[in-house]
C-alpha positions as a printed NumPy array, in Angstrom:
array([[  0.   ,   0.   ,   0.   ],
       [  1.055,   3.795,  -1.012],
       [  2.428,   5.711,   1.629],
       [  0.097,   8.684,   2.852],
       [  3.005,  11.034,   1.628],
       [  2.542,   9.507,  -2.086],
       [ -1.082,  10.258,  -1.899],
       [ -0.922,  13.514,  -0.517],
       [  1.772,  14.52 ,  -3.234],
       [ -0.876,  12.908,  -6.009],
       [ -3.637,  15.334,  -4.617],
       [ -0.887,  17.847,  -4.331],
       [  0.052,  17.992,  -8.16 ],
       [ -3.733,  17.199,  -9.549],
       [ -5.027,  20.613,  -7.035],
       [ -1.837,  22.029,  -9.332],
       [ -2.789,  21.254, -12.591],
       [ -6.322,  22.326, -11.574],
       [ -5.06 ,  25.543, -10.717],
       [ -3.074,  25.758, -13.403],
       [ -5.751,  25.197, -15.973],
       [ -8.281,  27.427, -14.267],
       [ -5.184,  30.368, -14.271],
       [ -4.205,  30.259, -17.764],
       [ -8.532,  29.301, -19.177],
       [ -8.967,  33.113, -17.377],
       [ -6.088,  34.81 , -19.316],
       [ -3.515,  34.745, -17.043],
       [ -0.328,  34.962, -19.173],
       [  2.14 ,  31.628, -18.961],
       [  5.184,  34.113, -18.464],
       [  3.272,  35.675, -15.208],
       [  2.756,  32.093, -14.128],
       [  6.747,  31.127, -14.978],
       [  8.032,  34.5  , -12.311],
       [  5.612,  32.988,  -9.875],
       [  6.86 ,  29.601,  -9.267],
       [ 10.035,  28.8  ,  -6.745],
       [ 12.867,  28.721,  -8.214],
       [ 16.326,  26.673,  -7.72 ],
       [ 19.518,  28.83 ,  -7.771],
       [ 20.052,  28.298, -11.416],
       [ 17.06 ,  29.221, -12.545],
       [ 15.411,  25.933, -13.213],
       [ 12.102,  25.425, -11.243],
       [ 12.039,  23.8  ,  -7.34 ],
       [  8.492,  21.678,  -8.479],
       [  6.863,  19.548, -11.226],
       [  4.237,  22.195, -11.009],
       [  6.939,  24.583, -12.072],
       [  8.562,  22.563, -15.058],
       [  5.188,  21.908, -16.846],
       [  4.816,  25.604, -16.535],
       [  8.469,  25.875, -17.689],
       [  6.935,  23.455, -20.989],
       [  3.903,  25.25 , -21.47 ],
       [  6.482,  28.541, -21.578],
       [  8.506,  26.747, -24.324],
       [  5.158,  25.795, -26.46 ],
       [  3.626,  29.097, -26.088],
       [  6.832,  30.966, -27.449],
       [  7.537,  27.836, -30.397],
       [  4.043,  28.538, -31.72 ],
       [  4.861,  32.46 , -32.114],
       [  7.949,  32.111, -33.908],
       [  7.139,  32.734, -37.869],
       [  6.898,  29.473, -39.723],
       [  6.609,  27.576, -36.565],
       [  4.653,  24.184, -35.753],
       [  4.26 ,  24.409, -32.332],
       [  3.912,  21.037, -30.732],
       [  6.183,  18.113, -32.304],
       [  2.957,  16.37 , -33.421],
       [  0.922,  19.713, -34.808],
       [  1.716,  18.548, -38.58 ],
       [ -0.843,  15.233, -37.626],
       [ -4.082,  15.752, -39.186],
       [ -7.286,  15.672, -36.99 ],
       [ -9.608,  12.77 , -36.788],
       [-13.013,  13.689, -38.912],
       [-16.063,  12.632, -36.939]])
């Protein structure tokens, strides 16, 4: 059986992705979220939270470079209904 520590680090990041979703579905700008998060003395983040935020970060500014694709897999057509 899971330690209590695993499950309370499970609800832990799933209340952060909730959080994070509900922040950036109300505008809040990835780059705002990115400052916010703790940081390690290198820059890199202290938390998963903080290193999908660090990916999102990296999509965001991929898909506003001129000529761009975005995600690896954006060139895969959608499935028709």
């Amino acid at each position: 059986m899971p330690s209590p520590w695993t499950w309370r680090r499970d609800w832990l990041l799933f209340d952060a992705g909730d959080l994070l979703s509900l922040a950036l579905q109300n505008g809040t700008p990835e780059t705002a979220l990115a400052k916010s998060v703790a940081r390690l003395e290198d820059g890199s983040p202290a938390s998963r939270a903080g290193e999908l935020i660090d990916v999102i970060v990296k999509e965001v500014e991929a898909m506003n470079q001129p000529d761009s694709q975005g995600a690896a897999d954006a060139d895969v057509p959608a499935e028709e209904s």
